[in-house]
C-alpha positions in Angstrom: 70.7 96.5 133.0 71.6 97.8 129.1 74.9 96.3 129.9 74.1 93.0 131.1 72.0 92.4 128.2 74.9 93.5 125.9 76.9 90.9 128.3 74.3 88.0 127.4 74.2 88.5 123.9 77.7 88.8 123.6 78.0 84.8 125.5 74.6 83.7 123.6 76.4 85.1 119.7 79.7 83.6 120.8 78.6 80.0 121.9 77.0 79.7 118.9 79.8 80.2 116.9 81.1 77.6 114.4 84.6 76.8 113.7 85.3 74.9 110.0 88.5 72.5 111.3 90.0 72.4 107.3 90.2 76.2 107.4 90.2 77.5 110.9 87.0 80.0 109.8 84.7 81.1 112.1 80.9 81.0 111.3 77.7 81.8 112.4 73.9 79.9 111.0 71.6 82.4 110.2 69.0 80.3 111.4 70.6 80.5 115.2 71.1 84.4 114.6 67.3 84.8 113.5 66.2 83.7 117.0 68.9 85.9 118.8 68.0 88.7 117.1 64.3 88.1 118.2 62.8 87.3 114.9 60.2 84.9 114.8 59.5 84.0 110.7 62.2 82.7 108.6 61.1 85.0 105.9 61.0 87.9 107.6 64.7 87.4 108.6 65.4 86.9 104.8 64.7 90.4 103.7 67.3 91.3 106.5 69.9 88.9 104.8 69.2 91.0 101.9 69.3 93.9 102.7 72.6 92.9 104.5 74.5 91.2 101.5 73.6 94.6 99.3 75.6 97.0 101.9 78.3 94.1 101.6 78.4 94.4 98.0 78.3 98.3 98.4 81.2 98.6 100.8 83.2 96.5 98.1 83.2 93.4 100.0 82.4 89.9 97.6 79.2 88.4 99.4 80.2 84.7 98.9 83.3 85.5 101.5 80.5 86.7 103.8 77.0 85.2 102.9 77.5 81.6 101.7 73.9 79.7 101.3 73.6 76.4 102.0 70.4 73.7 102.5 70.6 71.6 106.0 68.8 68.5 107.0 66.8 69.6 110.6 65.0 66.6 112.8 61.1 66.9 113.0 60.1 64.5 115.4 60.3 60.3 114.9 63.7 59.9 113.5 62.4 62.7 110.2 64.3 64.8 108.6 63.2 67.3 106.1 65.7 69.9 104.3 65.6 74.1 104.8 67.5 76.7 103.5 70.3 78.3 106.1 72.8 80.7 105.3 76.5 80.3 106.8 77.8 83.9 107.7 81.1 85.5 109.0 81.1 87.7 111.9 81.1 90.5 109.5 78.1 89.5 108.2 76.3 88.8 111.0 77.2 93.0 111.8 75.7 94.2 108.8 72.7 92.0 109.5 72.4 93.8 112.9 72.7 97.0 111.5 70.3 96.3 108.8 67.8 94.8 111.3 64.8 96.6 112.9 65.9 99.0 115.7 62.6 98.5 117.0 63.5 95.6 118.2 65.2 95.6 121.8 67.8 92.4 120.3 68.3 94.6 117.3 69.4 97.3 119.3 71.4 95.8 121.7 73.2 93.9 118.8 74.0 97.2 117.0 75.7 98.6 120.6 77.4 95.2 121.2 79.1 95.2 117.2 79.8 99.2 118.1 81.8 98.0 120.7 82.8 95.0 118.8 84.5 97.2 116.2 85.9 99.8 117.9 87.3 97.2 120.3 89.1 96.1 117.1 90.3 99.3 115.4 91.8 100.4 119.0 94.2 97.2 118.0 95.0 97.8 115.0 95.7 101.0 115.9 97.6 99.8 118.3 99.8 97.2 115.9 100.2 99.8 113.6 101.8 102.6 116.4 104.1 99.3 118.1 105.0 98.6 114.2 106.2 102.1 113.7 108.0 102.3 117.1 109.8 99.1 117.0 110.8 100.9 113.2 112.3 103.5 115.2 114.6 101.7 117.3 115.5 100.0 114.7 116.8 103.3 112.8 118.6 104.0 116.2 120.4 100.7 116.5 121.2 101.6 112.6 122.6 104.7 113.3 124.5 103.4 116.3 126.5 101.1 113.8 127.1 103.6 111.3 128.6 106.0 113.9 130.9 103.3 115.5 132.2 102.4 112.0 132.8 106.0 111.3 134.9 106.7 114.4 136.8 103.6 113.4 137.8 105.4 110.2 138.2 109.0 111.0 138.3 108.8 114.4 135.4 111.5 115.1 132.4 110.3 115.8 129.7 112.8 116.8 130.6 115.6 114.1 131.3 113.5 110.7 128.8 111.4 111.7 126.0 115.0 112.2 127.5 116.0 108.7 126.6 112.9 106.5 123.4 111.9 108.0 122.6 115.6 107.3 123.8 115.2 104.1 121.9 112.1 103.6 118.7 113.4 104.8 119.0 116.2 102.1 119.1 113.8 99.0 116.4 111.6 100.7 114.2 114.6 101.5 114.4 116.4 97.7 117.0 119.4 98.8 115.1 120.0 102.0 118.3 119.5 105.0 117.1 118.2 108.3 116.8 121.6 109.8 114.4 122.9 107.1 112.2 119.2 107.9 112.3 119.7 110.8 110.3 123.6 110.4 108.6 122.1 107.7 107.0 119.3 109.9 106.8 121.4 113.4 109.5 119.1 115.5 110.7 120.6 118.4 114.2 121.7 117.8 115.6 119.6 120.7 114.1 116.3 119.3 115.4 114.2 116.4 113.3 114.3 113.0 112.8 110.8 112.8 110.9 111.0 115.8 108.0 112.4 114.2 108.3 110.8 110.9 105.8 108.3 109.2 107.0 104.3 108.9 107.7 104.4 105.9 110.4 107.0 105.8 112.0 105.4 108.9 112.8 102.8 107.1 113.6 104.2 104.2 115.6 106.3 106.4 117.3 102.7 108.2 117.5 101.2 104.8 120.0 104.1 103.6 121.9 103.7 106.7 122.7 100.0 106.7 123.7 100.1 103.1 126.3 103.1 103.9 127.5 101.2 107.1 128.3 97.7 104.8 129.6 99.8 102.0 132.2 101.4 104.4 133.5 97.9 105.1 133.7 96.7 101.8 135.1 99.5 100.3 137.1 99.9 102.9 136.3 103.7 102.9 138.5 106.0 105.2 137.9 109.6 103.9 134.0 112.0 105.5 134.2 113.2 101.4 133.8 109.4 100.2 131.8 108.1 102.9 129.4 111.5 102.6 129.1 110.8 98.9 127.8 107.2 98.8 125.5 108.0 101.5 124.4 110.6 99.5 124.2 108.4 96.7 122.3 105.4 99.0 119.5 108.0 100.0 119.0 109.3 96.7 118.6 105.6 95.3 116.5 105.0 98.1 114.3 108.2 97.5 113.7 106.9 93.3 112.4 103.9 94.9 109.9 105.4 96.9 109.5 108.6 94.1 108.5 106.2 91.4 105.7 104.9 93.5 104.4 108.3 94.0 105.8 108.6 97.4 107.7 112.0 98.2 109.2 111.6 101.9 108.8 115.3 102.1 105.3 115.9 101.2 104.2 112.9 103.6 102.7 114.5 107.1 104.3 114.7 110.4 103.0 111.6 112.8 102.6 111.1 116.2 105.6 112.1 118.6 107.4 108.4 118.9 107.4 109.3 122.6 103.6 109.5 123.3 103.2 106.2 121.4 105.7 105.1 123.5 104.0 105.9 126.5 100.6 104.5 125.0 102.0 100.9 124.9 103.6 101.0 128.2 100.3 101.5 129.6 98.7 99.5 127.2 101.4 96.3 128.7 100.6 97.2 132.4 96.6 96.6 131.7 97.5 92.7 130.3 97.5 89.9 132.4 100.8 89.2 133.7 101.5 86.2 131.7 101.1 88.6 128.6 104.3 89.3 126.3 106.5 91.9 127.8 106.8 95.1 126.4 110.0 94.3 124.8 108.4 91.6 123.1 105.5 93.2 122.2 108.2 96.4 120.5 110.5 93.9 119.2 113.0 95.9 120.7 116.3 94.5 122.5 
């Protein structure tokens, strides 16, 4: 029962929706919401608004992006019009007004579950923008490294070792002095996984950023020696780490994330629950 109601508000808040066609903004009367949140007198509603457009103005949100009052012309019967106040509200306003409305009100409460679920509903997304951000950052840093290895076999014709030896070198100037052995114990990886696996965004591509730049300097420089080549990638990471370092960002200070794998795992699943005309998980990665 609880969850049909929730069902019906949900339809009776959403088809009375407004859409501005110049801006594409969504918007809701709070005329229309009064009734849906069973309140009978305008002015009763009022003191709601109120008491919604202060915890706007507390969370730090401007209340004329959310709360914008306006005056309406309404029909009262024979062809009359007469004018009342109305306020226009985003669908963040019409949540505080739900959470600032009486819970002793069966609408009121189902409201509050319904913009529960309504938020969660939308963190779990961005949550889940954010992870598919971060893993499509990592397979990015692989194709990266990929390219840096092949040009470094094509120069000293050893790939696995030279290559081990200046991205270790690399990852020391990036990380302060700290080598990717002694990140790796200072973030808890597994010693059969790579470090960038568990690394934040951020340093991923700082990480990538470093790696490209060695890879086209190679070329351009034509460099053909693991002492030269070492050295500017030293020299790229420690560049790269000033950039982040003057911002107040130390790459080895900043916390271990989720193993890349589980996230992985997360948006396969996530993928097989969508509709099969849904963007493939390839798409969705941005991964080749």
């Amino acid at each position: 029962m609880k969850k049909d109601i929730i069902i019906r508000l949900r339809t009776d808040f959403e088809e009375s929706r407004y859409l501005d066609k110049d801006t594409g903004l969504e918007f809701w009367f709070a005329r229309d919401l009064k009734d849906l949140l069973g309140y009978r007198r305008w002015e009763n509603f009022v003191k709601v608004i109120s008491k919604a457009k202060a915890a706007c103005k507390t969370a730090g949100y401007s209340i004329k992006d959310h709360f914008l009052d306006i005056t309406k012309k309404v029909e009262i019967g024979a062809g009359a019009q007469r004018s009342v106040d109305d306020v226009a509200l985003t669908r963040y306003a019409c949540y505080l007004i739900a959470q600032n409305g009486d819970p002793n009100k069966a609408e009121i409460a189902f409201a509050q579950t319904y913009f529960a679920l309504q938020t969660r509903r939308l963190e779990i997304i961005e949550e889940r923008l954010t992870q598919a951000e971060r893993l499509q950052a990592r397979k990015k840093l692989t194709i990266s490294e990929k390219a840096l290895s092949g040009v470094i076999y094509e120069r000293l014709g050893d790939r696995q070792q030279s290559f081990a030896i200046i991205r270790s070198e690399g990852d020391k100037a990036l990380f302060g002095g700290y080598t990717t052995q002694k990140m790796k114990e200072r973030l808890g990886v597994p010693q059969n996984r790579a470090l960038a696996d568990f690394l934040p965004t951020i340093t991923i591509k700082a990480k990538d950023f470093a790696t490209e730049i060695t890879a086209f300097k190679i070329k351009q420089d034509d460099l053909k020696t693991r002492d030269k080549i070492s050295e500017v990638h030293v020299q790229n990471n420690i560049d790269v780490r000033k950039v982040l370092t003057d911002r107040n960002i130390i790459p080895e200070d900043l916390p271990a994330d989720e193993d890349i794998k589980k996230i992985e795992r997360k948006i396969e699943s996530d993928m097989k629950k969508l509709p099969k005309k849904s963007k493939s998980f390839k798409e969705f990665t941005g991964s080749e």
